[in-house]
N, CA, C and O atoms as CSV, one atom per row, in Angstrom:
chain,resi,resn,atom,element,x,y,z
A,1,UNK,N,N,85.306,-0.967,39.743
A,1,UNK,CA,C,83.928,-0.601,39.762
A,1,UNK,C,C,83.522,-0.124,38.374
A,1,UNK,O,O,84.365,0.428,37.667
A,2,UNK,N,N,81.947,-0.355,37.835
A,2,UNK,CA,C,81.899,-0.208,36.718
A,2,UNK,C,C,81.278,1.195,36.636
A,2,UNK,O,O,80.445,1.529,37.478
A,3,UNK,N,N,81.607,1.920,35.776
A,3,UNK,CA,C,80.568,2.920,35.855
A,3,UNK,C,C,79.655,2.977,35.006
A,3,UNK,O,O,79.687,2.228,34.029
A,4,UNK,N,N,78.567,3.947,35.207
A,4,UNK,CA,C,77.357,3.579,34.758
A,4,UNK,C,C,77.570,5.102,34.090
A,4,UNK,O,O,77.954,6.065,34.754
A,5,UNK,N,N,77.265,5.150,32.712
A,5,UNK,CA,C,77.159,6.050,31.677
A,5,UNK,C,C,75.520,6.617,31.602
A,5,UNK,O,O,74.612,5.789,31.530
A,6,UNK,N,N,75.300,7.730,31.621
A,6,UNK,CA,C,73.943,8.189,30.909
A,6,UNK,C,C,73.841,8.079,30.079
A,6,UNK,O,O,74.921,8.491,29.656
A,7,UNK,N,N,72.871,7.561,28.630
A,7,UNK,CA,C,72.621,7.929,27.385
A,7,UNK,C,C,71.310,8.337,27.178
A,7,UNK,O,O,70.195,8.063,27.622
A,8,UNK,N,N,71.905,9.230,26.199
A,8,UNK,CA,C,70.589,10.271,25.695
A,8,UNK,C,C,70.054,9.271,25.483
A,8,UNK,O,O,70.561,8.256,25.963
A,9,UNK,N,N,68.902,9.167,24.736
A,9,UNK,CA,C,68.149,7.974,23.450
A,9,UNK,C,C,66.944,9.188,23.110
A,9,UNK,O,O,65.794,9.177,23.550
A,10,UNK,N,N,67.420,10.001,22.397
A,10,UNK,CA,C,66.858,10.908,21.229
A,10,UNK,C,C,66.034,10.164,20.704
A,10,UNK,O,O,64.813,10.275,20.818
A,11,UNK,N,N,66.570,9.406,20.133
A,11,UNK,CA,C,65.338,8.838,19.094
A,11,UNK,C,C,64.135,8.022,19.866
A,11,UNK,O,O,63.038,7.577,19.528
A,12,UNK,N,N,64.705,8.049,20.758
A,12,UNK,CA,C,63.234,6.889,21.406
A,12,UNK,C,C,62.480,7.337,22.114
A,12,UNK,O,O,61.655,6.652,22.718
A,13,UNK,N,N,62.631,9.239,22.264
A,13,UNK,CA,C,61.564,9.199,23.473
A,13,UNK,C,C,60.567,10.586,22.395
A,13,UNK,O,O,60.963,11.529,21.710
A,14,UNK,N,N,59.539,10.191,22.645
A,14,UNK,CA,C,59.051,11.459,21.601
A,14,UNK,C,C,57.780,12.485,22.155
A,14,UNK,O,O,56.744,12.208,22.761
A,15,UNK,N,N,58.193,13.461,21.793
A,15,UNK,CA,C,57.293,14.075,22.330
A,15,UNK,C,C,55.555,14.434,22.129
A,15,UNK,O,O,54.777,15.085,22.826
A,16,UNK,N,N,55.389,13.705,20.885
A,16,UNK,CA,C,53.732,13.900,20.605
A,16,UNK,C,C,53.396,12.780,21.934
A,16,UNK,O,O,54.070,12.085,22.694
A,17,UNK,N,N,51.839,13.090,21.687
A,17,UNK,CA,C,50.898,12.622,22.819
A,17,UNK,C,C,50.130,11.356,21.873
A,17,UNK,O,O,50.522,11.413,20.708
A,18,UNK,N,N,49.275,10.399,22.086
A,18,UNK,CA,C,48.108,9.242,21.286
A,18,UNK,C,C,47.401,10.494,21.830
A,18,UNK,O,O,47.505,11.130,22.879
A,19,UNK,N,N,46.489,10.636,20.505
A,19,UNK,CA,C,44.986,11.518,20.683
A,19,UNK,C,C,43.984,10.238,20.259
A,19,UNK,O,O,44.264,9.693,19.191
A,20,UNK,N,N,42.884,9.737,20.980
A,20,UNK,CA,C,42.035,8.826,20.230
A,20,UNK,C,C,41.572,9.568,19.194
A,20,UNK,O,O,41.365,10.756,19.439
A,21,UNK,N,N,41.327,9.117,17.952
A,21,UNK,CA,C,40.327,9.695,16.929
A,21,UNK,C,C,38.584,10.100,17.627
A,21,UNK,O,O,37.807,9.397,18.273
A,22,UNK,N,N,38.492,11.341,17.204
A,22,UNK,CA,C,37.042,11.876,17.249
A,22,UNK,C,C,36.303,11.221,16.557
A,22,UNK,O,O,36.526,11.332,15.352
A,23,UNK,N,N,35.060,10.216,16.996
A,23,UNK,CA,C,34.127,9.481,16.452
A,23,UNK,C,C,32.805,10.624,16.175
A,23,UNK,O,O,32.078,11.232,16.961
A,24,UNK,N,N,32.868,10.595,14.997
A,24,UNK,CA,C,31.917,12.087,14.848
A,24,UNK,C,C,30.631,10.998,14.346
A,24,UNK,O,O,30.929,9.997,13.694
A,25,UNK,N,N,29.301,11.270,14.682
A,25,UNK,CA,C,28.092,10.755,13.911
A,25,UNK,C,C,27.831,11.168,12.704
A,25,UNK,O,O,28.449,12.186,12.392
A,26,UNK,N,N,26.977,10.639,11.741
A,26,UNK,CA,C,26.978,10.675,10.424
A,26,UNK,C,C,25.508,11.264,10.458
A,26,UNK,O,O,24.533,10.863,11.094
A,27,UNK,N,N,25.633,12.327,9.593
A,27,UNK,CA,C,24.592,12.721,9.673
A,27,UNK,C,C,22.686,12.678,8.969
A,27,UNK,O,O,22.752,13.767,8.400
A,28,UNK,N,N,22.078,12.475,8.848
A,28,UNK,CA,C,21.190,11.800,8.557
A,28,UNK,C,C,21.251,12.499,6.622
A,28,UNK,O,O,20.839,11.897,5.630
A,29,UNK,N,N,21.596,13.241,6.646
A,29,UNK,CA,C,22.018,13.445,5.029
A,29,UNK,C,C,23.064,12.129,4.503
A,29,UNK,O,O,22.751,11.192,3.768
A,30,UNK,N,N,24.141,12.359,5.024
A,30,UNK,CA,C,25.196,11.461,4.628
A,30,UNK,C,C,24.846,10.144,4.616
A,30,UNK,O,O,25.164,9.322,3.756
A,31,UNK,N,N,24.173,9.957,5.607
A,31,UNK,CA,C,23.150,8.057,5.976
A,31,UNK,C,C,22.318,8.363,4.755
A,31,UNK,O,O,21.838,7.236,4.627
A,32,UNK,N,N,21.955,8.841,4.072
A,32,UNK,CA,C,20.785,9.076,2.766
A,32,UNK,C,C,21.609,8.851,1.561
A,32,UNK,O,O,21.519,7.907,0.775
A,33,UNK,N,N,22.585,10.049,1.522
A,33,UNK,CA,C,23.229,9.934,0.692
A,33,UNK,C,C,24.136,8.054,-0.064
A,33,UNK,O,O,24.364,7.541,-1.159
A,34,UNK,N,N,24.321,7.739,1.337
A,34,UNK,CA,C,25.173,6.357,1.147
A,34,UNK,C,C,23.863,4.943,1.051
A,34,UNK,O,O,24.204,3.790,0.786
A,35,UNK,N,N,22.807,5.232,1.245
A,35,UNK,CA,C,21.745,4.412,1.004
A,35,UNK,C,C,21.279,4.876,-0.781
A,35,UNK,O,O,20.990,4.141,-1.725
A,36,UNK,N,N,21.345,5.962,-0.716
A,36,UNK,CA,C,20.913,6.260,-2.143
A,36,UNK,C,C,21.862,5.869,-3.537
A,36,UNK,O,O,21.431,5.974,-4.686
A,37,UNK,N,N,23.041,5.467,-3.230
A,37,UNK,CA,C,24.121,4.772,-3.867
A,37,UNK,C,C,24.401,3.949,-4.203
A,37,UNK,O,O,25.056,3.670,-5.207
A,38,UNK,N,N,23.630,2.876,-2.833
A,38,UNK,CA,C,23.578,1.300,-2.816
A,38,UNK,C,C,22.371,1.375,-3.757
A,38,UNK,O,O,22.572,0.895,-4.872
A,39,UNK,N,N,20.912,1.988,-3.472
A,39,UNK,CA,C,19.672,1.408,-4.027
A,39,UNK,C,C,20.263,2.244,-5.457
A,39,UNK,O,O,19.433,3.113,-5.722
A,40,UNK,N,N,21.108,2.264,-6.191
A,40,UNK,CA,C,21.067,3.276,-7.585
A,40,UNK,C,C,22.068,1.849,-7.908
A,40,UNK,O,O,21.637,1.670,-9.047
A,41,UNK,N,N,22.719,1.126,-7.788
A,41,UNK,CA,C,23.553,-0.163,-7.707
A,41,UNK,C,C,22.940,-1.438,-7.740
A,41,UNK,O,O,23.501,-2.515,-7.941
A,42,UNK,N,N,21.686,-1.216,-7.516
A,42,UNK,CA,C,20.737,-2.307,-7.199
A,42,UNK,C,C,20.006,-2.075,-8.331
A,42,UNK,O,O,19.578,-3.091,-8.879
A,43,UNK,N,N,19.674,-0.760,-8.963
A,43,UNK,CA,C,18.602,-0.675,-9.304
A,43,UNK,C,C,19.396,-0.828,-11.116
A,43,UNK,O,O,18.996,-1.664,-11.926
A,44,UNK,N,N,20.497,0.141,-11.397
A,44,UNK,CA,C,21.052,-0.548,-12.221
A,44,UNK,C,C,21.120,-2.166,-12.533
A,44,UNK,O,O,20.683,-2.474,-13.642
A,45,UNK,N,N,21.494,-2.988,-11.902
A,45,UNK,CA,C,21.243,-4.355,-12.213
A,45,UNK,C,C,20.096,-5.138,-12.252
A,45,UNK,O,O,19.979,-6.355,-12.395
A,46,UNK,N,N,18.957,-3.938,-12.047
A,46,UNK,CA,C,17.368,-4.871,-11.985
A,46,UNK,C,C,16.922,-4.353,-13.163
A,46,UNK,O,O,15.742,-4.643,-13.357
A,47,UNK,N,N,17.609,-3.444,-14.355
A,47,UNK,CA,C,16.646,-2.272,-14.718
A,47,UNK,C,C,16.098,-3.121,-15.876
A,47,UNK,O,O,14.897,-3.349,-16.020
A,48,UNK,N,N,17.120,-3.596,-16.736
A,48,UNK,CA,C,16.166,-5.074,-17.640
A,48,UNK,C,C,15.237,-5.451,-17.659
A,48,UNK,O,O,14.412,-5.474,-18.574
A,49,UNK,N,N,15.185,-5.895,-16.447
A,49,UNK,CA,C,13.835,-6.984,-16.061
A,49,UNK,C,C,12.956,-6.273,-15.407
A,49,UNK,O,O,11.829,-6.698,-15.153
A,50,UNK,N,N,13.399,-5.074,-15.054
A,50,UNK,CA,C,11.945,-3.968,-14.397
A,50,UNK,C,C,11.248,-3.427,-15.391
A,50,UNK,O,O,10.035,-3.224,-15.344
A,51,UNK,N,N,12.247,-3.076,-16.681
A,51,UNK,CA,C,12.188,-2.260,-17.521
A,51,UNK,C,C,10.927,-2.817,-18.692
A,51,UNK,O,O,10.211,-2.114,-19.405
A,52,UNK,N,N,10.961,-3.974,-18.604
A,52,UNK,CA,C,10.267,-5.522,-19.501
A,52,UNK,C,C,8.987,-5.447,-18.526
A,52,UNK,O,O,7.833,-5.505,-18.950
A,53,UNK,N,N,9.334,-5.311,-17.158
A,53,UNK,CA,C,7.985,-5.598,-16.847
A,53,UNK,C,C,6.914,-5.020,-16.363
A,53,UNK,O,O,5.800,-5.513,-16.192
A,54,UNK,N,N,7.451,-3.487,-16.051
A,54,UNK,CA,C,6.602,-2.145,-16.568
A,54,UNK,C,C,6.110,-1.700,-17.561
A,54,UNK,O,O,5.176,-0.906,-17.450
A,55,UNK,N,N,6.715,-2.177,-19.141
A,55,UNK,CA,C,6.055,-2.403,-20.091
A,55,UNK,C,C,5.205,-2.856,-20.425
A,55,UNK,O,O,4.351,-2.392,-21.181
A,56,UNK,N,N,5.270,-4.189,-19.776
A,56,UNK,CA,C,4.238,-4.938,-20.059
A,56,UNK,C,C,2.986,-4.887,-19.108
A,56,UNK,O,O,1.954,-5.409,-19.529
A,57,UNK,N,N,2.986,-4.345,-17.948
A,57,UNK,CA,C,1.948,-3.624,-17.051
A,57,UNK,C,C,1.428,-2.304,-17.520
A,57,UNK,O,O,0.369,-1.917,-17.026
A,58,UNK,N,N,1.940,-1.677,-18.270
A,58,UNK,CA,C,1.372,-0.315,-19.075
A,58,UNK,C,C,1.044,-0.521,-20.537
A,58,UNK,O,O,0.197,0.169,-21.102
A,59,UNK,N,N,1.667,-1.399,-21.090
A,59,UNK,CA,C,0.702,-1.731,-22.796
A,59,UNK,C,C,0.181,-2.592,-22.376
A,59,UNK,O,O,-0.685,-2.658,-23.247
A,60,UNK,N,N,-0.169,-3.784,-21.388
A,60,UNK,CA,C,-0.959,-5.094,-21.736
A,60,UNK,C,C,-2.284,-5.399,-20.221
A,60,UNK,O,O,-3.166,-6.225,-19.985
A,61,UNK,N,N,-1.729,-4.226,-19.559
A,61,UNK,CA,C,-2.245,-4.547,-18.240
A,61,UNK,C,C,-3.921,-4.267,-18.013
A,61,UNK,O,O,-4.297,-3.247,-18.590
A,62,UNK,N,N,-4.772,-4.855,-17.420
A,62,UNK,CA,C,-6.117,-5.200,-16.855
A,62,UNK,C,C,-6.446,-5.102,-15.616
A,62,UNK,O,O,-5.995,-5.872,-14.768
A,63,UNK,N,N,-7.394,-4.005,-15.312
A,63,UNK,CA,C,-8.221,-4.284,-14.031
A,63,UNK,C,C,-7.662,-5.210,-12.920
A,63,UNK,O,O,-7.432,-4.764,-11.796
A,64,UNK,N,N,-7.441,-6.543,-13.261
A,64,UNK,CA,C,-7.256,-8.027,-12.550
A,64,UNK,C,C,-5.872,-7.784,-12.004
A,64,UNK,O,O,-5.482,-7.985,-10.854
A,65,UNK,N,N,-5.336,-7.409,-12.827
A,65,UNK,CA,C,-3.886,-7.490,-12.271
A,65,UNK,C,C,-3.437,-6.886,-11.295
A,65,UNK,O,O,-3.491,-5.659,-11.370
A,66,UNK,N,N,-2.942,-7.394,-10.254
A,66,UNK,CA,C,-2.427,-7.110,-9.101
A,66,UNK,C,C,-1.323,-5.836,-8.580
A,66,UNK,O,O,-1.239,-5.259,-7.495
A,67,UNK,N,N,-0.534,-5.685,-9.858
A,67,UNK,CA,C,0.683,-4.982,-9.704
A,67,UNK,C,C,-0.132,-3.242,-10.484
A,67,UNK,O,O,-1.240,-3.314,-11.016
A,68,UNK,N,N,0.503,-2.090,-10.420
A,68,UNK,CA,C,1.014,-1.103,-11.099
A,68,UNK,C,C,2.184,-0.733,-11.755
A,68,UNK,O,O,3.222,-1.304,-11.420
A,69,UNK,N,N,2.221,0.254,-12.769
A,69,UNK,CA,C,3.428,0.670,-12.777
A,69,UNK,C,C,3.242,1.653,-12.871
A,69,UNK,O,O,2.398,2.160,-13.610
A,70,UNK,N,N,4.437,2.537,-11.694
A,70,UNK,CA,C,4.563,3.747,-11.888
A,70,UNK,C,C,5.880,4.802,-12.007
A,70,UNK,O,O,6.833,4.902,-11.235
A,71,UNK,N,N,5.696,5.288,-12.810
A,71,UNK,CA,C,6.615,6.685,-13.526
A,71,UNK,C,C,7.043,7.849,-12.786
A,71,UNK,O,O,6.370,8.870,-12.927
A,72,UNK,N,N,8.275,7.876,-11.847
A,72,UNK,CA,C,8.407,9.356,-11.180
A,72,UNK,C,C,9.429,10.319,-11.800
A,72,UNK,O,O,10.540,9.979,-12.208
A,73,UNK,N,N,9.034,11.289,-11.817
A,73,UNK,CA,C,10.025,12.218,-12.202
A,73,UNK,C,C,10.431,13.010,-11.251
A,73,UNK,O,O,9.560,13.482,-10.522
A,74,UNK,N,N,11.655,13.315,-11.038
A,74,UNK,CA,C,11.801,13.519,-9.902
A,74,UNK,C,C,12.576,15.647,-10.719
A,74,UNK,O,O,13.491,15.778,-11.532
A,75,UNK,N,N,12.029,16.418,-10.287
A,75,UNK,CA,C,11.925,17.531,-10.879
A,75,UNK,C,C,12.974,18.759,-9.910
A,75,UNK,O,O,13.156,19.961,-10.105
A,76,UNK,N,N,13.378,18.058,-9.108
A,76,UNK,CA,C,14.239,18.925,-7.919
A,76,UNK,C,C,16.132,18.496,-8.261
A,76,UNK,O,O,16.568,17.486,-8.812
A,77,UNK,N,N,16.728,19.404,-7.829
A,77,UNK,CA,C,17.983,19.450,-7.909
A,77,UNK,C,C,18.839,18.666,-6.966
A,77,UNK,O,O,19.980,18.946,-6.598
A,78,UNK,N,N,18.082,17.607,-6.626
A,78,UNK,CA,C,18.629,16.800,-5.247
A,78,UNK,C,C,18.306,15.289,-5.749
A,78,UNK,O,O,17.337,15.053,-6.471
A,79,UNK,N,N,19.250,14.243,-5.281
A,79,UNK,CA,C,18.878,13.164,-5.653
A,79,UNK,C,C,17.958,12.530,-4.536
A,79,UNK,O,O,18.395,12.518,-3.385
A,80,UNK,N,N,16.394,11.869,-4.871
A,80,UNK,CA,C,15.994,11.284,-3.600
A,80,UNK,C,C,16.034,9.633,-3.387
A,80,UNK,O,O,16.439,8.746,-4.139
A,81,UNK,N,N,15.512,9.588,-2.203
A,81,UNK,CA,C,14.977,8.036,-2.184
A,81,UNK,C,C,13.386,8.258,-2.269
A,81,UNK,O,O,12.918,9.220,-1.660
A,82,UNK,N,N,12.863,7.737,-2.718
A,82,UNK,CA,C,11.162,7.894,-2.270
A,82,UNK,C,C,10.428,6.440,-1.754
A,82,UNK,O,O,10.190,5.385,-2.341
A,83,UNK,N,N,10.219,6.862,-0.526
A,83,UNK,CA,C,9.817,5.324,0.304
A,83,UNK,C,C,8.259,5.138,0.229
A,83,UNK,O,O,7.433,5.975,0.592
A,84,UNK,N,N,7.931,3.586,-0.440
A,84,UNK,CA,C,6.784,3.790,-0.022
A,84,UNK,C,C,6.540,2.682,1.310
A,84,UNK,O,O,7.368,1.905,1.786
A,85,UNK,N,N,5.435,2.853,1.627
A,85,UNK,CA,C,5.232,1.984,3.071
A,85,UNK,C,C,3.738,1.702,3.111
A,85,UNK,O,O,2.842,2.545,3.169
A,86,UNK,N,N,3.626,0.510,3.074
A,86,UNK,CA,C,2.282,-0.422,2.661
A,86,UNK,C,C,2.127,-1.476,3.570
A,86,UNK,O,O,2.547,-1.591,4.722
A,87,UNK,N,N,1.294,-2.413,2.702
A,87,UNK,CA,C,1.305,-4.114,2.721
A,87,UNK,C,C,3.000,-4.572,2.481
A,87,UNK,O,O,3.675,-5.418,3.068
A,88,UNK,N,N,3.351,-3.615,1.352
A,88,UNK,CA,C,4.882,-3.750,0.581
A,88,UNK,C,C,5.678,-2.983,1.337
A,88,UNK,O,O,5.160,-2.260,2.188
A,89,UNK,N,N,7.043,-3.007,1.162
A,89,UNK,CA,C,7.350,-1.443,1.566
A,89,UNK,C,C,8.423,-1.463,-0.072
A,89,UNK,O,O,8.687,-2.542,-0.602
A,90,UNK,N,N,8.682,-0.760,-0.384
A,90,UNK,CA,C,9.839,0.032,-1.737
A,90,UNK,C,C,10.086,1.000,-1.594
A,90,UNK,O,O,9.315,1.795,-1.056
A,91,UNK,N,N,11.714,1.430,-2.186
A,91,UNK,CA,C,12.659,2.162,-2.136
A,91,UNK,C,C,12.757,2.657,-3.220
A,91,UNK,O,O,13.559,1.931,-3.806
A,92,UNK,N,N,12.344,3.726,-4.120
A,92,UNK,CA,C,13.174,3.872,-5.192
A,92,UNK,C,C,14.052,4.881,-5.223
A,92,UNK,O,O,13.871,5.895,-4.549
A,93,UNK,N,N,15.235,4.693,-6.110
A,93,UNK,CA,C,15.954,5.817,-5.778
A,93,UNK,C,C,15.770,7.150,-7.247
A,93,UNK,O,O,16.008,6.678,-8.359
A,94,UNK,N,N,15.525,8.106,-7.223
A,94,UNK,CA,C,15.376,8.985,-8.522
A,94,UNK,C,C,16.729,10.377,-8.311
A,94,UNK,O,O,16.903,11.321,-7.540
A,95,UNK,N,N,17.583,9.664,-9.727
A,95,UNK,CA,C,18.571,10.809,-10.003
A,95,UNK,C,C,18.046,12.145,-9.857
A,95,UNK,O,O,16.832,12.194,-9.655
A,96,UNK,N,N,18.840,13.537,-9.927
A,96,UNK,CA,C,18.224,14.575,-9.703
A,96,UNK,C,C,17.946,14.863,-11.259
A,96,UNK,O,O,18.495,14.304,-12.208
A,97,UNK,N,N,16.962,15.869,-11.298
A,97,UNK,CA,C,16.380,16.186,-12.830
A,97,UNK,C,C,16.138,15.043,-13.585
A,97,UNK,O,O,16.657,15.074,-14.701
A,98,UNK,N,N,15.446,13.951,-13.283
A,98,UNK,CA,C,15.672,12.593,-14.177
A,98,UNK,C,C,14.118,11.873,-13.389
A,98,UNK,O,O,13.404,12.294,-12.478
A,99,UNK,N,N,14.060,10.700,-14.198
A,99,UNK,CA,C,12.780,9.827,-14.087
A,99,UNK,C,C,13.057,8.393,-13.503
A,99,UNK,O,O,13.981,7.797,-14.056
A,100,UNK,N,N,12.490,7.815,-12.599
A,100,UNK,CA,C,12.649,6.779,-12.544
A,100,UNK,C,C,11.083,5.595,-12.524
A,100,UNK,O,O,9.932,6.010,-12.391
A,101,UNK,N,N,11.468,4.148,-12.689
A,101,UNK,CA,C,9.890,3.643,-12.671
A,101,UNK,C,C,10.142,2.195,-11.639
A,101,UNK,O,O,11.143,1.502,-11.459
A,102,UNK,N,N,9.028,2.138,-11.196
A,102,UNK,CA,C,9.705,1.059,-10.391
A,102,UNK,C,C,7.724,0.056,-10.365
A,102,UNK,O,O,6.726,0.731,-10.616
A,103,UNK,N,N,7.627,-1.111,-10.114
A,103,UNK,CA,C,6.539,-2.106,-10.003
A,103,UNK,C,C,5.904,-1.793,-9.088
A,103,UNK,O,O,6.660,-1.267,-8.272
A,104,UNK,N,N,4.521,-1.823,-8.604
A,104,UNK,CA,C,4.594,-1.617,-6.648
A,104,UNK,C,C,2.931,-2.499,-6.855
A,104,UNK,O,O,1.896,-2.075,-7.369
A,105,UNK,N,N,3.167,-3.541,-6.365
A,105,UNK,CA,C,1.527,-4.209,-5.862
A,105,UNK,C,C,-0.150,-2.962,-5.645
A,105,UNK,O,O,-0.183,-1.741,-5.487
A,106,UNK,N,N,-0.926,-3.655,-5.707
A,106,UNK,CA,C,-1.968,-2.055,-6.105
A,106,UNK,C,C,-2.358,-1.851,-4.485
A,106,UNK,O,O,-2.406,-2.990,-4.021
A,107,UNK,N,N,-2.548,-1.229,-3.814
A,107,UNK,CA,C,-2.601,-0.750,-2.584
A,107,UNK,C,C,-2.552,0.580,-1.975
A,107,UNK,O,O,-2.062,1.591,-2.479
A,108,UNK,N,N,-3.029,0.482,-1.006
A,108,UNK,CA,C,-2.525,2.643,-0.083
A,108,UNK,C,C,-1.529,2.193,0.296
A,108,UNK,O,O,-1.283,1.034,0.629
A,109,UNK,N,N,-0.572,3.506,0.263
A,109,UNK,CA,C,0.936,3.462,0.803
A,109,UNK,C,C,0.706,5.169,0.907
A,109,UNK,O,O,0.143,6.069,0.284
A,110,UNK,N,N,1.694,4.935,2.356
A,110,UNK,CA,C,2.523,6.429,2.645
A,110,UNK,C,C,3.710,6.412,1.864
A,110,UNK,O,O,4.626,5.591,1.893
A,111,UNK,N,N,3.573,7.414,1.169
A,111,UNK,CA,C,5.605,8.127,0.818
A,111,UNK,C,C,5.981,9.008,1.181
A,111,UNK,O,O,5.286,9.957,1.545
A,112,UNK,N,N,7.054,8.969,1.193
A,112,UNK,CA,C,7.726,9.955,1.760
A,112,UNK,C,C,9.314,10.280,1.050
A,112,UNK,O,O,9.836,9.520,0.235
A,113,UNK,N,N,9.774,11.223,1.413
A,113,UNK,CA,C,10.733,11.675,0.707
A,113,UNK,C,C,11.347,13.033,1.135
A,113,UNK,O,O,10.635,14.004,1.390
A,114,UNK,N,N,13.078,13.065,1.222
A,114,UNK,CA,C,13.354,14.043,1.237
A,114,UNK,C,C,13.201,14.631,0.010
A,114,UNK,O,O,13.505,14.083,-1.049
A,115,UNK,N,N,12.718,15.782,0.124
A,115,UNK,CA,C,13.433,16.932,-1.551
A,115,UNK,C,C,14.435,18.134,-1.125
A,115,UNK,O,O,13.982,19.150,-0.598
A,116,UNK,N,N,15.452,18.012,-1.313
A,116,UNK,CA,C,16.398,18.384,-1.095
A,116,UNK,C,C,16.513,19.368,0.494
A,116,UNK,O,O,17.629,19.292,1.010
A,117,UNK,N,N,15.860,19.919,0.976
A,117,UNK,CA,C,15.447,20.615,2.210
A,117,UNK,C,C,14.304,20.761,2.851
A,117,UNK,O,O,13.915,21.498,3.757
A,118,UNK,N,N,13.865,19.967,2.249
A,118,UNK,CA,C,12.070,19.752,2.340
A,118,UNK,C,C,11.416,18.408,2.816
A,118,UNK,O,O,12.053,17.424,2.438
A,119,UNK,N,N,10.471,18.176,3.441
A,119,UNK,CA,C,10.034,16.784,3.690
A,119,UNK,C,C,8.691,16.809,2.999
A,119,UNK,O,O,7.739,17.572,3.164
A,120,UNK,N,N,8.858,15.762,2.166
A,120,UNK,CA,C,7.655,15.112,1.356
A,120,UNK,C,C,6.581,14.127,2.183
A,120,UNK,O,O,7.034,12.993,2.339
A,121,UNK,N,N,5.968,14.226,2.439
A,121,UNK,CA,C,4.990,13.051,2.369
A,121,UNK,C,C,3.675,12.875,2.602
A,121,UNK,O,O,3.061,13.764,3.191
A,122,UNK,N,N,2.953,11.579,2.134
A,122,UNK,CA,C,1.504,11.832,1.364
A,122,UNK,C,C,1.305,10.407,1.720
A,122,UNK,O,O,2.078,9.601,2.238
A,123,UNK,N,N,-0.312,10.257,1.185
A,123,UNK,CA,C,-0.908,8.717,1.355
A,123,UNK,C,C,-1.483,8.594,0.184
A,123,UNK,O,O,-2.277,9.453,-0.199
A,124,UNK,N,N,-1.067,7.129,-0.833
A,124,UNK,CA,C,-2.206,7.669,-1.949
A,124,UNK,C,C,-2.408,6.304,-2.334
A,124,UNK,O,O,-1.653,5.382,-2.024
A,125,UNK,N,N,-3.573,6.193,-3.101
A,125,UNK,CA,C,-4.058,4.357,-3.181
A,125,UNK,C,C,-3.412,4.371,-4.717
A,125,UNK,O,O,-3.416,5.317,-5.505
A,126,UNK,N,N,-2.818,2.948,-4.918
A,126,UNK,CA,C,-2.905,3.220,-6.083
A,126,UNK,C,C,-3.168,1.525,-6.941
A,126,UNK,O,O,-2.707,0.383,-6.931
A,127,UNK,N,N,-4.465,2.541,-7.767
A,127,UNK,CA,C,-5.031,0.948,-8.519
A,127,UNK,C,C,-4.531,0.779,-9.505
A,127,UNK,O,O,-4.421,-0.424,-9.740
A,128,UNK,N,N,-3.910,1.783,-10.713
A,128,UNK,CA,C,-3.809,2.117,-12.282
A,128,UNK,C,C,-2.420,2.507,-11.816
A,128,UNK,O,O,-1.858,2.899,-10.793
A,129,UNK,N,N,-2.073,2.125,-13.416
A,129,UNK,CA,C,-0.488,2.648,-13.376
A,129,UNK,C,C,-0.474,4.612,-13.424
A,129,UNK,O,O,-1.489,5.305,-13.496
A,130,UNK,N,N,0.616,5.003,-13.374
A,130,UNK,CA,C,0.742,6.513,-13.395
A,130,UNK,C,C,1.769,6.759,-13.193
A,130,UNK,O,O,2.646,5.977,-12.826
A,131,UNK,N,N,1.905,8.416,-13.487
A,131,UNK,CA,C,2.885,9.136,-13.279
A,131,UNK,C,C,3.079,9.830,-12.241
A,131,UNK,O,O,2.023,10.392,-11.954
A,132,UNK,N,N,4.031,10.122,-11.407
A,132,UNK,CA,C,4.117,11.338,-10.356
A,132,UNK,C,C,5.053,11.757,-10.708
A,132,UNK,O,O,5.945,11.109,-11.257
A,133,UNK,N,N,5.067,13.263,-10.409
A,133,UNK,CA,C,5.772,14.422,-10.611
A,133,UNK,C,C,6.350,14.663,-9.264
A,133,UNK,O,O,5.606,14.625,-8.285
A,134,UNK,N,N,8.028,14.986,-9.096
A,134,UNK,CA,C,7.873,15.437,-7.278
A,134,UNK,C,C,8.746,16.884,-8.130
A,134,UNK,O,O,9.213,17.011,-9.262
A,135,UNK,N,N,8.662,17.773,-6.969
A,135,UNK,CA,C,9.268,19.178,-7.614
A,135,UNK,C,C,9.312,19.837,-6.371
A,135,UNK,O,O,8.509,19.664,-5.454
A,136,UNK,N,N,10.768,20.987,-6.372
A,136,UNK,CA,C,10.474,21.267,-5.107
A,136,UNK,C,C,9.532,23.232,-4.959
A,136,UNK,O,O,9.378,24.069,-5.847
A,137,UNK,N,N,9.216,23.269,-3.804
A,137,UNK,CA,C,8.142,24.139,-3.659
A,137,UNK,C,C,8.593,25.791,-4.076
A,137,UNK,O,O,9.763,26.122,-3.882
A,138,UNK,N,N,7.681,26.717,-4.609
A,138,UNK,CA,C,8.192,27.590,-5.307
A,138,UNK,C,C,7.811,28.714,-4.293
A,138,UNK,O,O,7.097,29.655,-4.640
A,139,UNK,N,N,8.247,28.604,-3.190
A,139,UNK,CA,C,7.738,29.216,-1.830
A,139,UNK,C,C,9.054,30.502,-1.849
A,139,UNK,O,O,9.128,31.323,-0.935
């Protein structure tokens, strides 16, 4: 008769548990933050040809012309996106303490914008090129 031996098998039996990973949501900062990265990636590789043709909409531009250009400075310690929402819609993205310029067809648009803890937003027509200032509130 044969006999039948017990063996340990140490190594094969283990005592941790599978935990699924915690799927945590992203929070609407972090969703900003990772959009504001891509459009700063985008905007680097357009800046040439934006850069040429905001120029030439602010030294050469007329009444007739369809487009603006406009100049933001973005005056807060936070990097934003500033959306506008039109006929068009545009994204621009503005480093913190820094300027950015971007083309936008002449039209009313809502923008909007986080500033760093704050919600921005406004309606404004715009026929002529210009500057905006965003800054945050001295409240």
């Amino acid at each position: 008769m044969k006999k039948i031996l017990p063996i340990l098998l140490l190594g094969m039996i283990s005592c941790s548990t599978y935990e699924k990973p915690v799927s945590r949501s992203r929070t609407a900062q972090e969703i900003e933050k990772e959009e504001f990265v891509e459009l700063m990636k985008k905007d680097s590789l357009d800046k040439k040809q934006n850069a040429a043709e905001s120029l030439d909409i602010l030294l050469n531009g007329s009444p007739t012309d369809k487009r603006v250009s406009l100049i933001v400075n973005n005056n807060t310690n936070c990097n934003i996106i500033l959306r506008f929402a039109g006929n068009k819609f545009y994204n621009l993205p503005i480093q913190k303490n820094f300027r950015n310029f971007i083309v936008i067809e002449k039209g009313t648009y809502s923008l909007g914008a986080n500033l760093c803890n704050s919600r921005y937003s406004s309606s404004k027509t715009f026929d002529d090129s210009i500057t905006l200032t965003l800054s945050e509130s001295s409240q």
